[in-house]
N, C-alpha and C positions, 0 to 999 in steps of 0.2 A: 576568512576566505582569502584566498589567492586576489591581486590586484586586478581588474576588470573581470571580474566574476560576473559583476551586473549586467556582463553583457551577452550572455547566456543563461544566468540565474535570477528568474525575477523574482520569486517566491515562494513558501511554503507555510504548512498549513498541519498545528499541533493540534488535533483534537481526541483528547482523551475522552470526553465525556460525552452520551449518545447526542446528549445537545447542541453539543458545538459540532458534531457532522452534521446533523441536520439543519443545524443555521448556516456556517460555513460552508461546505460540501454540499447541499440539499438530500444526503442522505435522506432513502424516505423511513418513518416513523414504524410501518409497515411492514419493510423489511429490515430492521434492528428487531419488530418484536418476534417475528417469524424464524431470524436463523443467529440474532446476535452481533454484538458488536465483531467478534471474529471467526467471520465467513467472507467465501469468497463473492457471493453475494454484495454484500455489503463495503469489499473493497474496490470492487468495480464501479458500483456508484460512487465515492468516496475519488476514485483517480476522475471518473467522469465529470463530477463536481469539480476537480479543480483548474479541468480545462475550459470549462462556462464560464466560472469565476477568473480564471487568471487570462486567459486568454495566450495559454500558451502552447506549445508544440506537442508536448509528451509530458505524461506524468505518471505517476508513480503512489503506488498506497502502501501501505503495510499498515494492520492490525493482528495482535497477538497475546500469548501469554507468557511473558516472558521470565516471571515468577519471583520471588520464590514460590509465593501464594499464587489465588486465582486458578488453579488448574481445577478440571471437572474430568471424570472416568471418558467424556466426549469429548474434551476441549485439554490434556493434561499441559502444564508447560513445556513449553516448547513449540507448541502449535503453533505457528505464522502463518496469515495467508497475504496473498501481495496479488496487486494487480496494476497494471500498466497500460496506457492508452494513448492515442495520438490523435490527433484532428483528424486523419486521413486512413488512419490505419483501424486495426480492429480491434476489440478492447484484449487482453486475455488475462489470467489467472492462474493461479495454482496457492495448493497447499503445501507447508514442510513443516514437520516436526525434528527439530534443531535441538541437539544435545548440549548438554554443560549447567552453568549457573546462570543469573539472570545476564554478567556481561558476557558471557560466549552466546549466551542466544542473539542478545542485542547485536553484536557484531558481524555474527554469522546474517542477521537479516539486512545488514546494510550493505554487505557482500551481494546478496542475492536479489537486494533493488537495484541495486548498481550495474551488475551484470543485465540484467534483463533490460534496462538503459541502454547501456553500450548494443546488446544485440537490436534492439531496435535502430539503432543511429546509423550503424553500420550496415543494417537493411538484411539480417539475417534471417529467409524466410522458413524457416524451422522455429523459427519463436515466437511466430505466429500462428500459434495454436489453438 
């Protein structure tokens, strides 16, 4: 990280496994068995969680299938969904199915957390949808 990063960046939160969203995140149990670890269901609790938990301004989820494996004829690789939230604001969502191998998918979703940050920050109200 960049020097005084801490003073914007308090924290983040890896959970690969449905357990650690649900202890971490408070993901509910309920809805993992209902639509899955990646749904946008799921990634809305998941940002919401880690604004309880951290207590901070905006956050940000992504869960996905980044592959090579893990895809499903309804879930193939590539599927990401990301969700984004703020104390103040309102949560939103979306899905993308991101082309390439596992690091163009990965990259292309860091692209698309990031941006949807920046348009939050900068008060873009088209991006909240």
């Amino acid at each position: 990280m960049i020097s005084g990063s801490s003073d914007w960046f308090d924290r983040g939160f890896i959970t690969y496994s449905n357990l650690a969203k649900q202890q971490m995140l408070g993901v509910s149990g309920q809805t993992l068995a209902a639509h899955g670890a990646v749904s946008e269901p799921t990634v809305r609790e998941m940002a919401a969680g880690a604004l309880n938990t951290s207590g901070a301004q905006v956050a940000v989820a992504v869960s996905g299938v980044a592959g090579p494996t893990g895809g499903t004829p309804a879930k193939p690789v590539g599927t990401v969904c990301f969700a984004w939230d703020t104390i103040d604001g309102t949560p939103r969502s979306e899905t993308r199915h991101l082309e390439g191998d596992r690091e163009a998918v990965r990259r292309q979703a860091v692209i698309v957390a990031l941006q949807g940050i920046l348009e939050i920050l900068d008060g873009d109200d088209s991006a909240q949808r």
